[in-house]
N, C-alpha and C positions, 0 to 999 in steps of 0.2 A: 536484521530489520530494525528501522527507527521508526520516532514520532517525526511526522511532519509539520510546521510551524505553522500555527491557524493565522488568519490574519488577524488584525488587529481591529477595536471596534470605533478604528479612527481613521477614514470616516466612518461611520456608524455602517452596522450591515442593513439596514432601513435605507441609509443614503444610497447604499451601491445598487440595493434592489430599485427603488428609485430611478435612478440613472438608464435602468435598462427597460423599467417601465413604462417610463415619459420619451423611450426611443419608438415606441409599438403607434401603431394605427390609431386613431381618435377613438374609432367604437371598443378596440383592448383596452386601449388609457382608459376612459371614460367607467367601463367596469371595472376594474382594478379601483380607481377614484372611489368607486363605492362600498369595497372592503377595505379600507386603509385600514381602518383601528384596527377589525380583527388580525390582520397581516403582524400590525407591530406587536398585538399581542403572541402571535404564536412566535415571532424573532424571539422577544424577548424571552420566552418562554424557552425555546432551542440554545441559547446563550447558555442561561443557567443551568439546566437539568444537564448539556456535553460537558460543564467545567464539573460539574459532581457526578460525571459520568450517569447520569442515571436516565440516559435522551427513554428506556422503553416506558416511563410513566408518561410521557407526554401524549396528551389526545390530540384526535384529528378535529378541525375546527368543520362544523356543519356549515357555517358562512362559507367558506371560503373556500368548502366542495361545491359549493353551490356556482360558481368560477372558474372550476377548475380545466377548464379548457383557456381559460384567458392567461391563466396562471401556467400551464404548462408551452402556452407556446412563446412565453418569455425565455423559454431554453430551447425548444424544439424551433424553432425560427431565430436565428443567430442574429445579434447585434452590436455594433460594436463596441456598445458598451456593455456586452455579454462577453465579445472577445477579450476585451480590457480587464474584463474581472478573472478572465482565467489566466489571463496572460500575468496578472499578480500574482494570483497565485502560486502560479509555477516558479516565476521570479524570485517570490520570499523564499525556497530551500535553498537548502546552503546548496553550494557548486557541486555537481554530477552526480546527486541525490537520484536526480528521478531518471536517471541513464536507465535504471528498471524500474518499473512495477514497484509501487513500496509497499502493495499487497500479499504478493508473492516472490519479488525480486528475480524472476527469471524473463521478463518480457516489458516491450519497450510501453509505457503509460501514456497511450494515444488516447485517451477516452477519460470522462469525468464518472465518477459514479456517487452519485447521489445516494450518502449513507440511509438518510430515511428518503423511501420508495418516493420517487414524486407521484408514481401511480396511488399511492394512497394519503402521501402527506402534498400536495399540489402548491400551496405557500410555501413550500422550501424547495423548489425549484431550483431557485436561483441564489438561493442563500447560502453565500460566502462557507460558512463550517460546515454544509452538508454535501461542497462539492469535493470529491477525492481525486487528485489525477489516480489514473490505475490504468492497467490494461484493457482490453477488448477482451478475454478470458474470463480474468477475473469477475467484470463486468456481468458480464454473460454467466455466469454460474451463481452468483451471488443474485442477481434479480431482483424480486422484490422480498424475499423470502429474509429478512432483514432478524426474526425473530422466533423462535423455537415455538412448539406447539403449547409449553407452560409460561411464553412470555417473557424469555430471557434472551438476549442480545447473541447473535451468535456469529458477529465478527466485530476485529477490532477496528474500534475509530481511531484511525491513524493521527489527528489533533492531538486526541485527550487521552486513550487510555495506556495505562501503565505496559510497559513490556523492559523485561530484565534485563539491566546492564548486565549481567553476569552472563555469562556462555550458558546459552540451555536447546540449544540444535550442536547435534555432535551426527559423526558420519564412521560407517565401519569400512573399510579397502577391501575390496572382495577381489583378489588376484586369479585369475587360471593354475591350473594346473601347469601350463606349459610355458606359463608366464608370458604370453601374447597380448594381455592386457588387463585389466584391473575395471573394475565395477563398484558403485558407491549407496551404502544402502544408509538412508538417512531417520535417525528418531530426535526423540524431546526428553528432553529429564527439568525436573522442576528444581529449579534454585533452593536453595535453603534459605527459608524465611520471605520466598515470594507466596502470596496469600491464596488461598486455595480456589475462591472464587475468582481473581483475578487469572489463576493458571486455568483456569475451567474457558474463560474465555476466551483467552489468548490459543488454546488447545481446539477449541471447536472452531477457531478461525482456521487451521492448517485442516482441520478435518475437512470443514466446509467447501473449501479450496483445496483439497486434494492437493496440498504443498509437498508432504515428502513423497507421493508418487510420484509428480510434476520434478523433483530433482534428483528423485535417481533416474528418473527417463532422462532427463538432460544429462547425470553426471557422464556419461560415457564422452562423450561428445566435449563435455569442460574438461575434463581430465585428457582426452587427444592433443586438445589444444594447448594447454599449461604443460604438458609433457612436450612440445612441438617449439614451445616458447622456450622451455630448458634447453634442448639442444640447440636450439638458434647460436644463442646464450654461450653456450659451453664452445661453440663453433667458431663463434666471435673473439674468444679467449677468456671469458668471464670464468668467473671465483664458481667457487659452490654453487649449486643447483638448489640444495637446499636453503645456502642461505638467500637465494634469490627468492624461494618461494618462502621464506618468512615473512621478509621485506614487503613482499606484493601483501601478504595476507594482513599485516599490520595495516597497509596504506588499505587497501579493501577493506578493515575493521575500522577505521576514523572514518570514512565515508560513510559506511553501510552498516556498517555493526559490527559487534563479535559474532553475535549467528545469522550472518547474511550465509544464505549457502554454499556461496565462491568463497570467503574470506573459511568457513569452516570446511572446506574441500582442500582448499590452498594449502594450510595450516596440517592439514592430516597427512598431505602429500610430502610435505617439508622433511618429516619423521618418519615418512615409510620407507621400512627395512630394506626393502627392493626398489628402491627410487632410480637407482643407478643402473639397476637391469632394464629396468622400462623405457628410459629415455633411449637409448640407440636402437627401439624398436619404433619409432618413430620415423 
């Protein structure tokens, strides 16, 4: 897993909600017209509290509930310059970032998810840092349910918050007996000298997201396939199987991370004892 690149507040995120404002019907324009201030107040406000990571103190503006039908169908009613702002966004990650989910990394990020709920924050709708490309899944399980019953944040903001360069998803090889095929059962270990609250959140996002049951239900299935891709490989005339699957896992760890699931699946396959048994079972 990575951070995803926020945009930038050049043009402003006021300008781009703008753009998609002054696209709406005369009587949405016209109400919107009449919460501007408070609008740039709560932007500005959203700016600040995501770069100190602290978006759960920020309150819901009563104005701008008072609108929140004008406000919300600046997203729910697509325009094109709604398209244009997502279409940046997708554009600023680096190349074949978002080929998954930067949620969960196992499924393709059709869908935006609005870190704070538009159900209950309606002025950020359309605001540039509270959109996430993510899955239809992910989406769907996270909802609006954005923060714990004591008021703590309980997934990460893919923009701003911290998550460990250092390997901290690792996977165990779970083989048969009869060696017909191998199984992947995946945990978390906490980095040395990553901060305990920032590991509290990073850990209640995979909880939240049912991440390591979501990859060992898939590993069977990645594992056919990278085992499938070995013997291609080996058939072709290719070197080592293992050192194919270092190689893949390195080029999956610059893209995706060191604990993207495949690149920590890859990596454990590379070094397993029975690599050679497995693949002409294929």
């Amino acid at each position: 897993m990575k951070r995803l690149v926020p945009l930038s507040n050049t043009p402003s995120y006021v300008e781009r909600y703008l753009r998609i404002r002054d696209s709406k019907s005369a009587d949405v324009r016209v109400e919107l017209e009449s919460i501007h201030r408070p609008i740039v107040r709560q932007y500005d406000s959203y700016a600040l509290q995501a770069a100190s990571r602290n978006l759960e103190v920020v309150r819901r503006s009563q104005r701008c509930a008072t609108s929140a039908n004008a406000l919300r169908h600046c997203y729910d009613s697509p325009t094109n310059a709604l398209r244009a702002l997502k279409k940046e966004i997708k554009e600023l990650q680096p190349r074949r970032q978002l080929k998954y989910c930067p949620m969960c990394g196992v499924t393709l990020p059709k869908t935006f998810d609005h870190y704070m709920p538009a159900a209950r924050f309606p002025e950020y709708a359309v605001m540039a840092l509270n959109l996430i490309p993510c899955c239809s899944q992910c989406n769907s399980i996270k909802d609006d349910d954005w923060l714990s019953t004591s008021g703590e944040r309980q997934f990460l903001h893919l923009y701003f918050d911290c998550i460990p360069e250092e390997q901290y998803l690792f996977v165990q090889l779970l083989s048969s007996a009869d060696m017909r095929g191998v199984g992947a059962s995946f945990e978390l270990r906490r980095p040395s000298g990553f901060r305990r609250n920032k590991w509290s959140l990073l850990t209640s996002h995979y909880k939240r997201l049912k991440l390591l049951e979501r990859f060992s239900e898939e590993g069977n299935e990645e594992i056919a396939e990278v085992l499938a891709g070995c013997k291609a490989h080996l058939q072709a005339g290719g070197g080592s199987a293992s050192l194919l699957l270092q190689n893949l896992a390195n080029d999956r760890a610059t893209v995706y991370g060191d604990s993207h699931w495949r690149t920590v699946l890859m990596r454990a396959l590379s070094t397993y004892s029975r690599l050679d048994q497995l693949i002409p079972l294929i």
